[in-house]
C-alpha positions as CSV (number, residue, x, y, z in Angstrom):
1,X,53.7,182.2,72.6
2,X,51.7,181.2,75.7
3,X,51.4,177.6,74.3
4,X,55.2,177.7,73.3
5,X,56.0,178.8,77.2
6,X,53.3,176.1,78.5
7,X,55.2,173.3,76.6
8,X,58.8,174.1,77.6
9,X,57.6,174.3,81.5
10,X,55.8,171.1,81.0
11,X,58.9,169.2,79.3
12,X,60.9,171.3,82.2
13,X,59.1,169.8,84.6
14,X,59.2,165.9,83.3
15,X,62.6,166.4,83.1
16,X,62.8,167.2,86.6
17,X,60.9,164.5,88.2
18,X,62.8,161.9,86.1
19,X,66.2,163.5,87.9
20,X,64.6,162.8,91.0
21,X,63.2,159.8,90.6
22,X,66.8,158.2,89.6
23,X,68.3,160.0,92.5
24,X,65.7,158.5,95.0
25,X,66.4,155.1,93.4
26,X,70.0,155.1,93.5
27,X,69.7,156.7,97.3
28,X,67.2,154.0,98.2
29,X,70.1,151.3,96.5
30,X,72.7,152.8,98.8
31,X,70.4,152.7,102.2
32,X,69.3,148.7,101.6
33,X,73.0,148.0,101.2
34,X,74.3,150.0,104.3
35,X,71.3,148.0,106.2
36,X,72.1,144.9,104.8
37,X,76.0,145.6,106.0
38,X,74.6,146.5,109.3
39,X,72.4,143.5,110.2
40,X,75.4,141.3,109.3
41,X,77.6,142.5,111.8
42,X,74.9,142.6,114.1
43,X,74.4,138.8,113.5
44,X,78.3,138.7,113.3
45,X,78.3,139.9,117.1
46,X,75.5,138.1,118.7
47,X,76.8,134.3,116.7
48,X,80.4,135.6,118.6
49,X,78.8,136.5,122.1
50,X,76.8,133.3,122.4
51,X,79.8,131.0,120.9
52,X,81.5,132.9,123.5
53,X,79.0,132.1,126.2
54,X,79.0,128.7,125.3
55,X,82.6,127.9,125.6
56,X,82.9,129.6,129.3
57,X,79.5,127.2,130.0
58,X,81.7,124.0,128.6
59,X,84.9,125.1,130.3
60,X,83.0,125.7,133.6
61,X,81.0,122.3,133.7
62,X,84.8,120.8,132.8
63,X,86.7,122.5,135.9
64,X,83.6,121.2,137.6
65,X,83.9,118.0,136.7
66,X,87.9,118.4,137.6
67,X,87.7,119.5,141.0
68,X,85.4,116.6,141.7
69,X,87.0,113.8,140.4
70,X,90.0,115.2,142.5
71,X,87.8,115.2,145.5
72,X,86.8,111.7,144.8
73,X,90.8,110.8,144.3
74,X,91.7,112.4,147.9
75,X,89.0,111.1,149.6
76,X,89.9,107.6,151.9
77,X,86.7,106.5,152.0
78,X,85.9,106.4,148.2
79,X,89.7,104.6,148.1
80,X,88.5,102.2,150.6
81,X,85.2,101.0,148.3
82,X,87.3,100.8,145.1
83,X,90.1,98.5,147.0
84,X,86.9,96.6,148.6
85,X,85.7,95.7,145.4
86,X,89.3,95.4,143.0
87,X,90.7,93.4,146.0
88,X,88.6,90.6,146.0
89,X,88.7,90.5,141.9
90,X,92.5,90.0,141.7
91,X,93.0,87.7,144.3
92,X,90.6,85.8,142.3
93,X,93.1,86.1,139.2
94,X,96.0,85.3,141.3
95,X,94.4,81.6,142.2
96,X,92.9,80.9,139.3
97,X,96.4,81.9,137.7
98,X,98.4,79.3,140.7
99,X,95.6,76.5,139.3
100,X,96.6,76.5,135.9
101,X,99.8,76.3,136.2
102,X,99.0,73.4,138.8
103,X,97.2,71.7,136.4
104,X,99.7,72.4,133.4
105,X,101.9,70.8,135.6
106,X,100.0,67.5,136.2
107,X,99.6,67.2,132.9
108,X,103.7,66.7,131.9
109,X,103.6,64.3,135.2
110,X,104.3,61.2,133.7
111,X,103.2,58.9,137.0
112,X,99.6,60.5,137.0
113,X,99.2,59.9,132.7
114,X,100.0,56.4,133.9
115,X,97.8,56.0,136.7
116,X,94.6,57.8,134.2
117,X,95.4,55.3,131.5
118,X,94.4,51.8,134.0
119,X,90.8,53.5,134.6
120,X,88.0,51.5,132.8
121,X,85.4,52.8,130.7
122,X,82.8,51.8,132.9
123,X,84.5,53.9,135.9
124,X,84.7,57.2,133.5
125,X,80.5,56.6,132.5
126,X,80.0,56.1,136.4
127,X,81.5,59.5,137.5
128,X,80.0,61.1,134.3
129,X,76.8,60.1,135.3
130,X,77.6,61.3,139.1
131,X,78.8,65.0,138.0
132,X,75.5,65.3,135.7
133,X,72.9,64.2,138.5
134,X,75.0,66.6,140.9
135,X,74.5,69.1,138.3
136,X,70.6,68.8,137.5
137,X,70.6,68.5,141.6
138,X,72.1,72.2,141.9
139,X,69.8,73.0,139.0
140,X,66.4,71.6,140.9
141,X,68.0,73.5,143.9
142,X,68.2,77.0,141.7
143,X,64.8,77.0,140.5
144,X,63.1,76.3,143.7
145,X,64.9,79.1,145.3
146,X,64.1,81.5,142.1
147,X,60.4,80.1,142.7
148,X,60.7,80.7,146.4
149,X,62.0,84.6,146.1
150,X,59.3,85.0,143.0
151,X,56.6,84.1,145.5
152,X,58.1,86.3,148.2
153,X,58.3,89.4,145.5
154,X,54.9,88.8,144.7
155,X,53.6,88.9,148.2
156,X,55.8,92.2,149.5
157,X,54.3,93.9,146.4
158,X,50.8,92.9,147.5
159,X,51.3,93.9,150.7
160,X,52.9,97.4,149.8
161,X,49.7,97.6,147.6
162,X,47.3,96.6,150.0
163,X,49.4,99.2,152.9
164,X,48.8,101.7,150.3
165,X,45.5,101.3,149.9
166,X,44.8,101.2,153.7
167,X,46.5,104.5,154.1
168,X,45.4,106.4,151.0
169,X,42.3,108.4,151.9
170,X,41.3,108.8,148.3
171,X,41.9,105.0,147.0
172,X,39.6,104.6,150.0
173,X,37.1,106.8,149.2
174,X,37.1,105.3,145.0
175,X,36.3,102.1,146.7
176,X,33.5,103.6,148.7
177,X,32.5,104.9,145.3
178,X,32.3,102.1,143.4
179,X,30.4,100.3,146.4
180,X,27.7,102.5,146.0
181,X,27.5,102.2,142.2
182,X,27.1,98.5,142.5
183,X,24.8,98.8,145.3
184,X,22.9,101.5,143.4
185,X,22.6,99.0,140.0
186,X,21.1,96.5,141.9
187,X,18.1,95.3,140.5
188,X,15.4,96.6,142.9
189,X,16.9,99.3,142.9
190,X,17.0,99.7,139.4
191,X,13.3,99.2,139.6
192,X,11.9,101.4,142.2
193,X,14.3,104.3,139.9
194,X,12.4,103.4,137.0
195,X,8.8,103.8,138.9
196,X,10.2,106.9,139.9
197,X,11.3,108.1,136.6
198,X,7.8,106.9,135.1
199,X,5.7,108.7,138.0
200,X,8.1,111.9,136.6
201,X,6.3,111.5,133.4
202,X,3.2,111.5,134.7
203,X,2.7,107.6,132.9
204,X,-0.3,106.4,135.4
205,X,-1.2,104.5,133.0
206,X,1.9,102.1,133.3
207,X,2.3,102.4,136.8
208,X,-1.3,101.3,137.6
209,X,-0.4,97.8,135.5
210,X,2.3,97.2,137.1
211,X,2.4,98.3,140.8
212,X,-0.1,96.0,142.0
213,X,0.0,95.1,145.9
214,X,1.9,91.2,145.2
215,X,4.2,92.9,142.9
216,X,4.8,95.9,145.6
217,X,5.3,93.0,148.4
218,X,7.7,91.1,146.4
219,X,10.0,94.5,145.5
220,X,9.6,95.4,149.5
221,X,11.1,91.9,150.1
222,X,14.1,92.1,147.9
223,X,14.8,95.2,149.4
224,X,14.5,93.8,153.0
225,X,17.0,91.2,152.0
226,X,19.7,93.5,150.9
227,X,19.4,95.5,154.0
228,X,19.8,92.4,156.2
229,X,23.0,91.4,154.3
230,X,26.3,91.6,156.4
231,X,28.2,93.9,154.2
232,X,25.4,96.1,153.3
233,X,26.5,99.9,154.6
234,X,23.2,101.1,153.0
235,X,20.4,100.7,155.1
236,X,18.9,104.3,155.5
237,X,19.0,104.6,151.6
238,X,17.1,101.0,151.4
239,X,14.8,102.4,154.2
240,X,14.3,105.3,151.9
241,X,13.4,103.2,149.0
242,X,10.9,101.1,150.8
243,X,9.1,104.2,151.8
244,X,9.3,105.8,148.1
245,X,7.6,102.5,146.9
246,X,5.0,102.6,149.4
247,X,4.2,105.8,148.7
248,X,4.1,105.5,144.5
249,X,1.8,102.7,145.4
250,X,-0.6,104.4,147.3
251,X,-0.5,107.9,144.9
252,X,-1.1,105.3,142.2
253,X,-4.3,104.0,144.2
254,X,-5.5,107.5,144.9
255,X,-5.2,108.1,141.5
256,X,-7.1,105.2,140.0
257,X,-9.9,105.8,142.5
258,X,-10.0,109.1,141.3
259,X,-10.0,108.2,138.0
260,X,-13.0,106.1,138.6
261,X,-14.4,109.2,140.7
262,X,-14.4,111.5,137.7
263,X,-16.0,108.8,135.2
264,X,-18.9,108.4,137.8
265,X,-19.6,112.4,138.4
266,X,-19.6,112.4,134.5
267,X,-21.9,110.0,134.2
268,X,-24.1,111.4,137.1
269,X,-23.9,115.0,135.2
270,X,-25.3,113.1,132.2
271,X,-28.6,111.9,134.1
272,X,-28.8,114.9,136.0
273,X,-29.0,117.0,132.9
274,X,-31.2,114.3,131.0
275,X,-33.8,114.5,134.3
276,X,-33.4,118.2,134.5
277,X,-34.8,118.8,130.6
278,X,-37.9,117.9,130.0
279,X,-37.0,116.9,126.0
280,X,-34.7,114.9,126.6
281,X,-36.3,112.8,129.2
282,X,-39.1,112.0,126.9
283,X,-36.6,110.9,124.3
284,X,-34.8,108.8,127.2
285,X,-38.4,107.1,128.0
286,X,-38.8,106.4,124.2
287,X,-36.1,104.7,123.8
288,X,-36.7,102.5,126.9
289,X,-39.9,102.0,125.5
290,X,-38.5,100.6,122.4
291,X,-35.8,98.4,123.9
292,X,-36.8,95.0,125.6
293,X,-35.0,94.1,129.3
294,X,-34.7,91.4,130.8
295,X,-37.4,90.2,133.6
296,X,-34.4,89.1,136.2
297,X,-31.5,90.6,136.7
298,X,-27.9,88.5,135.3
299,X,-26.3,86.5,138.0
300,X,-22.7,87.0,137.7
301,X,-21.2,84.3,138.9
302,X,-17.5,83.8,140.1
303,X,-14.9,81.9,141.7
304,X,-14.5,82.2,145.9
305,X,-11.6,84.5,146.4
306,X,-9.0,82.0,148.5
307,X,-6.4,84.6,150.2
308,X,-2.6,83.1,150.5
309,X,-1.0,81.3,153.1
310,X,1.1,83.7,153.9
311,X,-1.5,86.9,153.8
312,X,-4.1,84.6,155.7
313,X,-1.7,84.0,158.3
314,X,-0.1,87.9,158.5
315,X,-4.5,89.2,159.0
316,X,-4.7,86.6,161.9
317,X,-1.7,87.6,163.4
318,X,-1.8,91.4,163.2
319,X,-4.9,92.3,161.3
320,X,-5.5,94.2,157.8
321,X,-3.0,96.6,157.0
322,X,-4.5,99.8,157.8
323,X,-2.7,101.3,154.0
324,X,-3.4,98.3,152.3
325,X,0.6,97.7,152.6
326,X,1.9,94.6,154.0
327,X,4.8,95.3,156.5
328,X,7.6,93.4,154.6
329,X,9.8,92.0,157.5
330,X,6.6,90.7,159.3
331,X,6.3,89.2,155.8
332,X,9.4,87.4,155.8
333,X,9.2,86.5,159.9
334,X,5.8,84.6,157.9
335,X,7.7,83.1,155.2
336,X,10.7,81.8,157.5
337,X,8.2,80.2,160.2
338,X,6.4,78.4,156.5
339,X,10.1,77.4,155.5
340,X,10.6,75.6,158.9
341,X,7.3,74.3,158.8
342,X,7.2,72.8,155.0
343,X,10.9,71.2,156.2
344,X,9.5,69.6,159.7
345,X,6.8,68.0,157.3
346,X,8.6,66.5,154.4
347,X,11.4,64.7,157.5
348,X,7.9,63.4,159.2
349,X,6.6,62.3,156.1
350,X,10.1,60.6,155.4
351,X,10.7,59.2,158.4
352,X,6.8,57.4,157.9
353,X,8.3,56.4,154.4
């Protein structure tokens, strides 16, 4: 029996829920179509409220458009221009109208058909050729003037250019800047940054090959030259440089001679500690013992060392440089006065010629 009862509440149940399940559909049917309906006229209203809003906006702009025009009619002075510029037009019709009837009527004149009939051929080439040369004339004429107003465009747009440019603060300032940037990739330039970035580095090696004291005069001079140039709106940066090579050239010195300096005191630590030990100064002897010298000592023999004109001249004038650095405009006061010099020499030796 309890089985029987559990079956029949089960089934019961089932049934039930399959009830509600079709009524929840069918409700669920009814609710998307009612939203549906309502979204629609929703749409509906808004497409009607902006077709509205539109035609008051074209109806508007239209009155608008009216009430000026009318303005435009009423006012004398707008009725003044059009008649200024019609007037003109039609009295142009109105001759140009007389002149063909003019000429309509010289044409059925028999006395003038006459008269045009006894003129030659030769007359009718002549006058021809007249009317054409008059023509290319007026031609010649046109182009010159065209050529003439070109030229006088072209210069008024220059010179608003160039008025622009003299009055624009920041055109002003991008030519400054691109001054600089030419200055600044100038060649010495260029090459006293490159020492610089190589002294960065730490590459003494490099720098003690190339920054040799005729190389260091020769980069000094360049850089005298472009500070005595007439344009040149650089001259404390140049300055700058000058002293930022002279001073790479003498860290460069100092470190070479320290170099130098260390492989000495190495060397002296060597003998000190071979004279200090006892063993290893009998081994030293031994050796010397074993190895023949020579009796006189080797002659090395070299070249005099001729200074240059130009150095030889600067140490008579002013003496040795008390850095080892060559000032570089009494350098180029020297070469100047050997310029003049050389040139006074070849006229004599001309003249003798």
């Amino acid at each position: 029996m309890e089985t029987y009862y559990t079956n029949t509440t089960n089934i019961t149940c089932q049934s039930n829920l399959l009830v509600r399940k079709h009524t929840l559909e069918s409700r669920l049917d009814e609710i998307k179509t009612e939203f549906l309906k309502r979204t629609s006229d929703l749409v509906l209203n808004k497409t009607k409220d902006t077709i509205k809003q539109t035609k008051d906006t074209i109806n508007n702009t239209i009155n608008n458009y009216k009430q000026q025009a009318s303005m435009l009619l009423n006012d004398d002075g707008f009725r003044n221009n059009v008649t200024a510029v019609v007037g003109p037009v039609f009295e142009t019709t109105k001759t140009l109208h007389k002149l063909s009837n003019a000429i309509k009527t010289n044409q059925q004149n028999s006395e003038l058909i006459s008269n045009n009939k006894h003129l030659s051929e030769n007359s009718i080439h002549k006058n021809i050729k007249t009317i054409r040369r008059i023509n290319q004339i007026k031609k010649r004429e046109e182009q010159i003037k065209k050529r003439e107003e070109t030229k006088i465009m072209k210069y008024d747009e220059r010179k608003k250019i160039f008025d622009y440019l003299a009055h624009n603060e920041k055109t002003h300032n991008k030519i400054k800047e691109y001054e600089f940037l030419y200055f600044m990739k100038s060649k010495p330039i260029l090459k006293v940054d490159k020492f610089i970035h190589r002294f960065k580095k730490q590459d003494y090696e490099y720098l003690i090959k190339k920054l040799d004291q005729d190389y260091v005069n020769r980069l000094t001079l360049c850089l005298v030259k472009l500070k005595k140039r007439a344009n040149c709106n650089y001259k404390s940066i140049i300055q700058n440089y000058i002293t930022i090579i002279e001073m790479l050239f003498f860290n460069v010195n100092l470190k070479n001679s320290l170099k130098n300096a260390i492989g000495q005191a190495e060397r002296y630590k060597l003998d000190s500690e071979i004279l200090r030990d006892s063993d290893k100064l009998k081994e030293y002897i031994d050796n010397l013992k074993g190895s023949s010298s020579a009796v006189f000592a080797p002659v090395n023999t070299r070249n005099k060392l001729v200074m240059h004109r130009r150095y030889r001249i600067y140490v008579k004038k002013y003496g040795f440089p008390e850095n080892g650095l060559f000032s570089p405009e009494r350098m180029i006061e020297i070469d100047c006065m050997l310029e003049k010099s050389d040139c006074s020499s070849s006229s004599d030796s001309d003249s003798d010629c």
